[in-house]
VOBA-1610 file (N, C-alpha, C; in pm, whole numbers, padded with zeros to 5 digits, always signed):
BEGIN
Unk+10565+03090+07740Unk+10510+02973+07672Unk+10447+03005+07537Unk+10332+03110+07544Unk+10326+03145+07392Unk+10361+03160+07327Unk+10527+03243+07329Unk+10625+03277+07235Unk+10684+03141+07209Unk+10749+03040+07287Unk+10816+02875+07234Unk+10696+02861+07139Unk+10573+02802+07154Unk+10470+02780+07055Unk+10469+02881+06913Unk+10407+02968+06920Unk+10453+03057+06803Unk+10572+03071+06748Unk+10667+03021+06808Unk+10810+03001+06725Unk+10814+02835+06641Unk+10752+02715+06736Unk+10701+02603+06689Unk+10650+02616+06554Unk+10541+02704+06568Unk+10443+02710+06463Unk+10506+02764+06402Unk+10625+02864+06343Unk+10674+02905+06239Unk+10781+02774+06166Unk+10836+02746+06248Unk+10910+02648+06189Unk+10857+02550+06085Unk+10945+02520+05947Unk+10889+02426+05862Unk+10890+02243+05910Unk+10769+02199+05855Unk+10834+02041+05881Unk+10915+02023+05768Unk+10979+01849+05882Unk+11123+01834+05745Unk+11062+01769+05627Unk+10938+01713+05628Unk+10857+01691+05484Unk+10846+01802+05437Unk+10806+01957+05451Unk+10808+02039+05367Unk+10994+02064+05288Unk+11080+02060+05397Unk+11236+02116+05365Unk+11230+02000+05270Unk+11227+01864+05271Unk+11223+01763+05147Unk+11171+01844+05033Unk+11027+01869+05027Unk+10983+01846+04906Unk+11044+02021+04835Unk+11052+02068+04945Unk+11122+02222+04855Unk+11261+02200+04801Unk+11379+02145+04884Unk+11527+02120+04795Unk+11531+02006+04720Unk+11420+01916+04764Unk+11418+01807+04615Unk+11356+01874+04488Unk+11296+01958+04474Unk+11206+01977+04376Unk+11285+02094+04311Unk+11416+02121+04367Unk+11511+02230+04329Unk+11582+02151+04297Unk+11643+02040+04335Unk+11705+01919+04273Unk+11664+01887+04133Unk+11541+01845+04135Unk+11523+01803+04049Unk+11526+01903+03859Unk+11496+02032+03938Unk+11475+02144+03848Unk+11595+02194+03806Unk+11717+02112+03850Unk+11855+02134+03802Unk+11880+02279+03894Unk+11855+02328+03944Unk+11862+02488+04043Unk+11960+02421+04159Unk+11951+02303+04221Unk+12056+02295+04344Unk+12093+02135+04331Unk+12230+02131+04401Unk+12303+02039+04342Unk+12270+01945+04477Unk+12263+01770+04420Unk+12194+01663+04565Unk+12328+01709+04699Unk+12399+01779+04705Unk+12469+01754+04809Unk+12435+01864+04940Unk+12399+01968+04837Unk+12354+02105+04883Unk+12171+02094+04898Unk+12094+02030+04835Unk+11926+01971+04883Unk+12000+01964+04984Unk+12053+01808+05005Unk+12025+01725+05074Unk+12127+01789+05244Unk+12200+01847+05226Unk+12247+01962+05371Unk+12122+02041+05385Unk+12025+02125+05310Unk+11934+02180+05336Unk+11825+02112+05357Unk+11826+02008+05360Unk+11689+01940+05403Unk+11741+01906+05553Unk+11836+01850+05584Unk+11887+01775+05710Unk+11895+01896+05808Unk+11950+01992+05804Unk+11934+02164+05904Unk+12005+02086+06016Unk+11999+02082+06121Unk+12034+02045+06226Unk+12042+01929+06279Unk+11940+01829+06193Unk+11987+01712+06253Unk+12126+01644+06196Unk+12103+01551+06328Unk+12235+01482+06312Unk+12255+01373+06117Unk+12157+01297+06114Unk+12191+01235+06001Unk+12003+01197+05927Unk+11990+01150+05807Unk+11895+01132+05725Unk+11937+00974+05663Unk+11836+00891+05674Unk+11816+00798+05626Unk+11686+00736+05558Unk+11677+00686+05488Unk+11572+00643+05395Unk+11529+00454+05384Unk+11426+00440+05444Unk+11440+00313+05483Unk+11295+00240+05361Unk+11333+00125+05313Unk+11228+00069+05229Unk+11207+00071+05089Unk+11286+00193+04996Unk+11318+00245+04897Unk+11356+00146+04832Unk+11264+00045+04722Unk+11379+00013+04612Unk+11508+00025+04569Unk+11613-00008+04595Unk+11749-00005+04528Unk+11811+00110+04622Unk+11761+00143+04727Unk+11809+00284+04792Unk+11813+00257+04953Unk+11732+00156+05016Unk+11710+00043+05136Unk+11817+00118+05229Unk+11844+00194+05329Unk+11926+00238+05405Unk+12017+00351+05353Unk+12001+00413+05266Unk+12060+00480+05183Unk+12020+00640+05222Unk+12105+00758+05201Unk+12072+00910+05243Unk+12050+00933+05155Unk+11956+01062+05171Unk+11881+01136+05105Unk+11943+01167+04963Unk+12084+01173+04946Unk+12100+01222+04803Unk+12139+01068+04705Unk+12162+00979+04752Unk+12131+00865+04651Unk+11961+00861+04686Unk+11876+00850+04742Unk+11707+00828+04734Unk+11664+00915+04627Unk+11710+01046+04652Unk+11683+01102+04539Unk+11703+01087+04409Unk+11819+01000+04356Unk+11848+00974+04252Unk+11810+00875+04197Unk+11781+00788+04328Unk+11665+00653+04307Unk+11528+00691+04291Unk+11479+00774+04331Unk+11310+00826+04339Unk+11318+00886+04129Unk+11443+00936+04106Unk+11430+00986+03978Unk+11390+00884+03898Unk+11469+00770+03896Unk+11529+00644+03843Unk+11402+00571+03821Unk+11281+00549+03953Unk+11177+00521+03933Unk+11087+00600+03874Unk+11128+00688+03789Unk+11018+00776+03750Unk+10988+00911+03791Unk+11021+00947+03915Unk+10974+01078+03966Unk+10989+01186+03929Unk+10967+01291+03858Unk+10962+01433+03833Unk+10972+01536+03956Unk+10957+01514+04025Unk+10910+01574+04141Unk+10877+01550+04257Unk+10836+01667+04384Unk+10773+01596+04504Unk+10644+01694+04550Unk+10547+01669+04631Unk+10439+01707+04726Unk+10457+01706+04804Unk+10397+01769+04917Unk+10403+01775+05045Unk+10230+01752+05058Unk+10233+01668+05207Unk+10108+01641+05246Unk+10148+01688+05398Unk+10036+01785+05441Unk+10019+01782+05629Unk+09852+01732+05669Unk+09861+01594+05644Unk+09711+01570+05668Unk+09684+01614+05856Unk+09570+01609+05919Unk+09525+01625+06025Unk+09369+01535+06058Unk+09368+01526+06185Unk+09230+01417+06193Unk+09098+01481+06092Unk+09032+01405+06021Unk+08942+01412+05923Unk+08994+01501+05845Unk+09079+01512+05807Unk+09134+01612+05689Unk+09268+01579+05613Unk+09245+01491+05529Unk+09345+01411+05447Unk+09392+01508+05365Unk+09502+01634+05391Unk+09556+01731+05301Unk+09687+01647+05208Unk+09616+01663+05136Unk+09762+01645+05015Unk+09784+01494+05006Unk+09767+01395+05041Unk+09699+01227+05066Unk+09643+01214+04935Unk+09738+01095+04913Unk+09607+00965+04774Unk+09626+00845+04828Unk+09621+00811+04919Unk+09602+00635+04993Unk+09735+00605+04910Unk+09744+00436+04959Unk+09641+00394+05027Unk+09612+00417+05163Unk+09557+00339+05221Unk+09519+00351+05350Unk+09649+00324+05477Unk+09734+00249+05424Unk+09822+00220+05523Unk+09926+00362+05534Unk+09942+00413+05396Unk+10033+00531+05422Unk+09959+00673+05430Unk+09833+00681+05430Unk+09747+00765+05469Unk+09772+00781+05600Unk+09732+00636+05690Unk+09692+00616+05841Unk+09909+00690+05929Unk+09979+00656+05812Unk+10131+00647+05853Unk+10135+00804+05914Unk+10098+00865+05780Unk+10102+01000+05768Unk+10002+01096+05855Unk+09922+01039+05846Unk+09781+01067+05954Unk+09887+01102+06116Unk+09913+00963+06143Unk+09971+00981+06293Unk+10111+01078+06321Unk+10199+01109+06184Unk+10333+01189+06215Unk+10263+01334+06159Unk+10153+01322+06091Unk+10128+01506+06103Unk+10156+01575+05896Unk+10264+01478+05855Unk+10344+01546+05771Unk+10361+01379+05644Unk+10411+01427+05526Unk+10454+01333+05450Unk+10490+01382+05321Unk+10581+01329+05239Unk+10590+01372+05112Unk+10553+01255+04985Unk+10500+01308+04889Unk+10498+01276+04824Unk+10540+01215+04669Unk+10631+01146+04578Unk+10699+01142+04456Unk+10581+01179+04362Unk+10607+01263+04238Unk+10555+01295+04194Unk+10619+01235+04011Unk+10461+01121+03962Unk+10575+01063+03880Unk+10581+00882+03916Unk+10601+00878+04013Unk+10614+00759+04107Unk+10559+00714+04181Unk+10460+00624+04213Unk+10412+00568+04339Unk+10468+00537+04438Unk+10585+00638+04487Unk+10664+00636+04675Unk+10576+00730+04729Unk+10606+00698+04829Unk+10548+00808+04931Unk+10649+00834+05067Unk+10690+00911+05124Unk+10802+00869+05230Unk+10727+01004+05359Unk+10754+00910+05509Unk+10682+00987+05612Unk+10828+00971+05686Unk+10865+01097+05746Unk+10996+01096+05851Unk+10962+01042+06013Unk+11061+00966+06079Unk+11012+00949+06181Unk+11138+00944+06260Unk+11153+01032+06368Unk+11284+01148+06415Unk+11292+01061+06530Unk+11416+01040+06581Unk+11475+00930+06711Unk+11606+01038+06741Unk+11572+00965+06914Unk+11695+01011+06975Unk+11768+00888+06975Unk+11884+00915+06975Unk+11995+00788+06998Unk+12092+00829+07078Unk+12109+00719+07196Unk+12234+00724+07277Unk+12210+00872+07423Unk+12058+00889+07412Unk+12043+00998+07522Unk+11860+01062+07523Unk+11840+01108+07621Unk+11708+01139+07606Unk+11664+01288+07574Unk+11791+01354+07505Unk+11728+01509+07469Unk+11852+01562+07379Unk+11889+01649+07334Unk+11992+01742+07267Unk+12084+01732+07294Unk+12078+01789+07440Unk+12240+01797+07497Unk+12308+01683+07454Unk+12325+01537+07426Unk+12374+01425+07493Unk+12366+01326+07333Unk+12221+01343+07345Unk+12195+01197+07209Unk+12220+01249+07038Unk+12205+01156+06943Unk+12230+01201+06871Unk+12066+01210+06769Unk+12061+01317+06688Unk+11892+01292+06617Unk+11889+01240+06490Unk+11873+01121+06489Unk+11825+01060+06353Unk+11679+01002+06295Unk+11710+01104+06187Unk+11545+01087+06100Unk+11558+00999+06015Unk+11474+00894+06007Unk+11473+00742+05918Unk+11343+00859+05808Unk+11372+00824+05681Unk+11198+00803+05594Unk+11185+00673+05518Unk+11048+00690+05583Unk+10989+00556+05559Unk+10952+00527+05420Unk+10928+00439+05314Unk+10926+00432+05234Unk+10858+00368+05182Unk+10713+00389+05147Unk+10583+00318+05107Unk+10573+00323+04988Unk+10409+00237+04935Unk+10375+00271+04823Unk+10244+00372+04843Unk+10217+00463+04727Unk+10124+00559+04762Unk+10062+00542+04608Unk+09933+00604+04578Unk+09829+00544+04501Unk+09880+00715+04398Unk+09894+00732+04255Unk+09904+00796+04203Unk+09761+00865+04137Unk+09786+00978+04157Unk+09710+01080+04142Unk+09733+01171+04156Unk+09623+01324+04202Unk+09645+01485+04240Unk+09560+01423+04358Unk+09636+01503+04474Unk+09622+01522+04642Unk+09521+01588+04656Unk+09466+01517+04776Unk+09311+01577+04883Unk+09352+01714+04888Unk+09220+01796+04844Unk+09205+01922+04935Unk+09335+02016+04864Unk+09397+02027+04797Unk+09516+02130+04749Unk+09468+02244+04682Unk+09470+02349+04710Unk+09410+02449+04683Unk+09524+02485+04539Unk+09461+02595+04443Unk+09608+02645+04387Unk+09624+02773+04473Unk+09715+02830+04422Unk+09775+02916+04525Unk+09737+03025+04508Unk+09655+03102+04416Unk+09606+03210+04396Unk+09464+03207+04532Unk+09418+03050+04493Unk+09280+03044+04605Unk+09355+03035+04722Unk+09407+02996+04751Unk+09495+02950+04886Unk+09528+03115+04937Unk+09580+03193+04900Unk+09604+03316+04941Unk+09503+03415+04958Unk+09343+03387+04874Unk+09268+03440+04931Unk+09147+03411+05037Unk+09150+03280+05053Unk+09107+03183+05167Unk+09203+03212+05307Unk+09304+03252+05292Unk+09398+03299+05438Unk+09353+03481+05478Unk+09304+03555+05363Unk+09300+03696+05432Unk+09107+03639+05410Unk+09058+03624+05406Unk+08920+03579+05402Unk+08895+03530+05574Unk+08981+03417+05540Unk+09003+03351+05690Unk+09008+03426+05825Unk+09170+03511+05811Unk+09190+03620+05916Unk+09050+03675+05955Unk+08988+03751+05841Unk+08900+03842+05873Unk+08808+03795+05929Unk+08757+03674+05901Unk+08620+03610+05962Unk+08695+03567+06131Unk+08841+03516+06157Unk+08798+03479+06300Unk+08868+03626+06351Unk+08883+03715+06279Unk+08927+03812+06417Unk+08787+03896+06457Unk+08691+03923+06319Unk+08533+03926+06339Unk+08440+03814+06426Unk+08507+03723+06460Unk+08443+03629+06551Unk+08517+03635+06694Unk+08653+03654+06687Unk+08699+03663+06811Unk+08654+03770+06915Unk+08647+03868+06832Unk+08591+04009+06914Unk+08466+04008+06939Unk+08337+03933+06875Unk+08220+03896+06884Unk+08225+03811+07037Unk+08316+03730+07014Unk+08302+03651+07128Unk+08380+03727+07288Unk+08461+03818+07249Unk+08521+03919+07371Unk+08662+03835+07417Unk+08714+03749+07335Unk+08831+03647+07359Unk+08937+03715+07319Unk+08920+03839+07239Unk+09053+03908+07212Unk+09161+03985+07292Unk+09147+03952+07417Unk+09243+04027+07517Unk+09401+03944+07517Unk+09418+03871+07412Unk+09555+03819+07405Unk+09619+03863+07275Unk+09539+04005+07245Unk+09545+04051+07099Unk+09727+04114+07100Unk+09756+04215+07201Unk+09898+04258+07247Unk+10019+04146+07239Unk+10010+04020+07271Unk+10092+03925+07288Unk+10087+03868+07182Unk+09978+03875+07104Unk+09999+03760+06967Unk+10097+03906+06869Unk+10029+04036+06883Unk+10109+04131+06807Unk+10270+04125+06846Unk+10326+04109+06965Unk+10471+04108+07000Unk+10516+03982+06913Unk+10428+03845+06945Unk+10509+03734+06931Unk+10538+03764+06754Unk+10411+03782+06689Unk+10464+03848+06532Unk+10530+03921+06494Unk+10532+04029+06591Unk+10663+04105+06514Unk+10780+04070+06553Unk+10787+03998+06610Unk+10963+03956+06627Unk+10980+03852+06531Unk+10850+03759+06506Unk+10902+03629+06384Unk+10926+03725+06273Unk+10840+03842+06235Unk+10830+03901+06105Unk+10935+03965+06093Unk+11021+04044+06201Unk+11110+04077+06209Unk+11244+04002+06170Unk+11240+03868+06217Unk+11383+03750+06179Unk+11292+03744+06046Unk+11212+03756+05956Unk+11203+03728+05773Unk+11241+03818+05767Unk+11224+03972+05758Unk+11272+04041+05728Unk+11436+04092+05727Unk+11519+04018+05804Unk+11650+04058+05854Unk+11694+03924+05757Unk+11626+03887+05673Unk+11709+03757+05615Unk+11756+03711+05692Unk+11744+03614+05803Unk+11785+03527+05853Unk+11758+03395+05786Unk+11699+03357+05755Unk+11637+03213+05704Unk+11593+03268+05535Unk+11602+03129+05478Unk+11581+03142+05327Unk+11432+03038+05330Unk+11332+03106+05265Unk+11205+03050+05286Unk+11162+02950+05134Unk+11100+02840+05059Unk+11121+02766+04968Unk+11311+02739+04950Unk+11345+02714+04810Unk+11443+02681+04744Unk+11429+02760+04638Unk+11531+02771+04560Unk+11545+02819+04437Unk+11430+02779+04265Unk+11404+02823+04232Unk+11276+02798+04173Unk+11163+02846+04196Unk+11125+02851+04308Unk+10975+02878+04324Unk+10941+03007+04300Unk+10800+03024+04264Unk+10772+03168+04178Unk+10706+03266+04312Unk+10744+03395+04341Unk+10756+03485+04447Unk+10588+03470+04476Unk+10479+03437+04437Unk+10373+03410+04480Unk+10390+03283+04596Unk+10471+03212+04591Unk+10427+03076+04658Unk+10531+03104+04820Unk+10632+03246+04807Unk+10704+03276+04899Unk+10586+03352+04994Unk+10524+03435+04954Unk+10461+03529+04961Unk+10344+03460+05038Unk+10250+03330+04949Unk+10166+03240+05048Unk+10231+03192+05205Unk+10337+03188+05158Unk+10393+03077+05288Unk+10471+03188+05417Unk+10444+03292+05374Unk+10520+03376+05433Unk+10361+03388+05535Unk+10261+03418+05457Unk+10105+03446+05499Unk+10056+03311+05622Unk+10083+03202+05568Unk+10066+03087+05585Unk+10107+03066+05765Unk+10269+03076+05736Unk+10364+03096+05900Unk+10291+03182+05987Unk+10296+03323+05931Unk+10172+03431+06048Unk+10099+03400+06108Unk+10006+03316+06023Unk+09865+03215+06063Unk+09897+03156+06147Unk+09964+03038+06128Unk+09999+02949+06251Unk+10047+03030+06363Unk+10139+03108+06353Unk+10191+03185+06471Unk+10086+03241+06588Unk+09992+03302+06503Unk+09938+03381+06580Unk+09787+03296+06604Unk+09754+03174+06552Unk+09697+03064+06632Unk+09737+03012+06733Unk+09871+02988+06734Unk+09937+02921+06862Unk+09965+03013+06960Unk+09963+03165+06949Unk+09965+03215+07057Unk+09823+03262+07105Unk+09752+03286+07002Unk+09594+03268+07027Unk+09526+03212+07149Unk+09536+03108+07081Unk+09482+02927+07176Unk+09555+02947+07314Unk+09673+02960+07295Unk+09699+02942+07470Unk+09730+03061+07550Unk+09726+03174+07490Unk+09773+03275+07516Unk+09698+03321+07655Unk+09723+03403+07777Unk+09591+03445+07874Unk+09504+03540+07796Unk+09382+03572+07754Unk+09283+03655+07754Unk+09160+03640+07832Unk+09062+03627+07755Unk+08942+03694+07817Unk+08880+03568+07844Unk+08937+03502+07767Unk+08825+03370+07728Unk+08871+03258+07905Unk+08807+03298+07968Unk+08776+03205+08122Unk+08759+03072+08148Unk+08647+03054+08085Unk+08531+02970+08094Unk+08561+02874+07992Unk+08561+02769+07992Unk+08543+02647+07899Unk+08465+02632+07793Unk+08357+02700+07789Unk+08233+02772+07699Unk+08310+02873+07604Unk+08406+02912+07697Unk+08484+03050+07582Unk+08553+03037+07511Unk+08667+02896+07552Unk+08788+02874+07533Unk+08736+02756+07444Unk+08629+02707+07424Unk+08570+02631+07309Unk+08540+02681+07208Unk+08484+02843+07225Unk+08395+02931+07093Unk+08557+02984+07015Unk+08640+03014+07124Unk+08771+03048+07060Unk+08809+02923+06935Unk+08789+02828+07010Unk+08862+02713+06902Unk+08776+02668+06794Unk+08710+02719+06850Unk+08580+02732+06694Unk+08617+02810+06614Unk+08608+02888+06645Unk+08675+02996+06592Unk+08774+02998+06497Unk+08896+02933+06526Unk+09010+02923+06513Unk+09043+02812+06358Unk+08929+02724+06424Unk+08979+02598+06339Unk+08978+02637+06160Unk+08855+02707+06143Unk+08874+02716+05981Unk+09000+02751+05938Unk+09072+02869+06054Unk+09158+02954+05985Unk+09284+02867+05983Unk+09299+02761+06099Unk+09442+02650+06100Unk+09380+02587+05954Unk+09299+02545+05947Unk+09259+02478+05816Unk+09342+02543+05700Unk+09286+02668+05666Unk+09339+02738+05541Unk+09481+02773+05587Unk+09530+02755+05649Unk+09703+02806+05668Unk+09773+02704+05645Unk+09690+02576+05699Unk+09757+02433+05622Unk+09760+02443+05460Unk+09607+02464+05410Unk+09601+02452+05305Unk+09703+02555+05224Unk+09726+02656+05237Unk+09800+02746+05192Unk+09973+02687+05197Unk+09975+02630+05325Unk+10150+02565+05328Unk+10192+02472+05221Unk+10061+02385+05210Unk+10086+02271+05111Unk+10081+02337+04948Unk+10001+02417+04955Unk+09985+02463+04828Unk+10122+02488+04727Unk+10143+02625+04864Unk+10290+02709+04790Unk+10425+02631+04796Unk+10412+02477+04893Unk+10529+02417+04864Unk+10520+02296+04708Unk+10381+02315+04692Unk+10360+02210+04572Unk+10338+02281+04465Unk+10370+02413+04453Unk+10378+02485+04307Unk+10435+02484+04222Unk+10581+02388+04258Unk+10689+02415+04227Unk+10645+02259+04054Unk+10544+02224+04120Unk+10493+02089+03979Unk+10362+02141+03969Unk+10276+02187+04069Unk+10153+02227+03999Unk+10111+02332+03960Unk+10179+02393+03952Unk+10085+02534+03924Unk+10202+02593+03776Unk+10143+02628+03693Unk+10215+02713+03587Unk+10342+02771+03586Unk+10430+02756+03493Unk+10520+02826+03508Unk+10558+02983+03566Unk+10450+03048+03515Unk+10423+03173+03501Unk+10338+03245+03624Unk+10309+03174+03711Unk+10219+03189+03790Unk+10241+03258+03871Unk+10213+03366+03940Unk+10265+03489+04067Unk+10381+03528+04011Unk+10435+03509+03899Unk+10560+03589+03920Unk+10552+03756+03899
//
């Protein structure tokens, strides 16, 4: 069970795969046919629902419509309860985004689009087919809650580490320390074997490098939290998640960061 979770937690959302091959789209680096296969990965089909002039339309005409209205670009938002990451209201596509976890942002444009994934014709893999609708709001223009740049973002994650593995051992909860080390080296192991291509084309080797930091984090939270150790008692398995929470905090913050570098942060930046 820890290892399915820590593999969970490495995986990108498809609001992040959006805002990384659109924002390679847009940067002339990848062509809408090739985004828009790399955003979709495995599911069955992508649709875009609500879009001005784009109303039922896939991802690579939306995109050309999101241009059309203005957009330069995209954001990624992973807000969480009381923590509006990467969010500028309003409130209705705040609350949208709030409940699916994830959302992207037009940058340029007042859209905002949140995915919301259906089975069709069956109740699991084997059988049905998976289609992701995005929804297609208006969102309040500005710079996003809470976005770190990515230089802070990368030192808020080894800051982070250090304070809860100095708290974990304080608290004697570290006896799931062996299992979170296996479940990492086998994810670190598939980056390293190039299996998977991490951002899109464009992005400057600092923001690979965050998000590479970023995945670890989560990984080895999710095997953390549920993993068996020491922590017994409900008293323990609370100080753990105390524990824990700053550091999910900054690994969010760090995800959103290095996928939104690609418009905010300097040309020149980490390279």
């Amino acid at each position: 069970m820890p290892q399915t979770e820590a593999h969970e937690a490495y995986e990108e959302p498809r609001s992040a795969r959006l805002v990384a091959w659109g924002n390679a789209w847009f940067a002339g680096l990848a062509s809408p046919d090739d985004a828009a296969t790399a955003v979709r990965g495995d599911d069955d089909a992508h649709v875009v629902r609500g879009l001005p002039g784009a109303d039922g339309a896939g991802l690579t005409l939306a995109l050309g419509r999101l241009r059309a209205l203005g957009a330069t670009g995209l954001r990624l938002a992973l807000p969480a309860p009381g923590h509006p990451l990467g969010l500028t209201g309003p409130a209705e596509f705040n609350a949208r985004a709030l409940e699916t976890g994830e959302a992207v942002l037009a940058v340029g444009a007042p859209w905002g689009l949140v995915p919301e994934a259906l089975w069709h014709g069956a109740d699991h893999a084997d059988d049905g087919v998976l289609a992701v609708s995005w929804h297609a709001l208006p969102v309040n223009v500005g710079f996003p809650a809470d976005v770190p740049a990515l230089r802070d973002a990368e030192r808020e994650l080894v800051e982070g580490m250090r304070e809860a593995t100095e708290s974990l051992v304080r608290l004697d909860v570290a006896g799931s320390g062996p299992a979170v080390q296996r479940a990492l080296g086998r994810l670190r192991a598939r980056e390293e074997s190039g299996a998977e291509e991490l951002l899109a084309p464009g992005y400057p080797p600092r923001a690979v490098r965050v998000l590479q930091s970023a995945r670890r984090v989560a990984a080895l939270i999710a095997v953390a939290a549920l993993s068996e150790g020491a922590a017994v008692s409900a008293a323990e398995m609370s100080a753990r998640a105390d524990a824990l929470r700053p550091l999910e905090r900054a690994a969010r913050r760090a995800r959103v960061a290095a996928y939104n570098s690609a418009v905010d942060e300097p040309a020149t930046e980490g390279r």
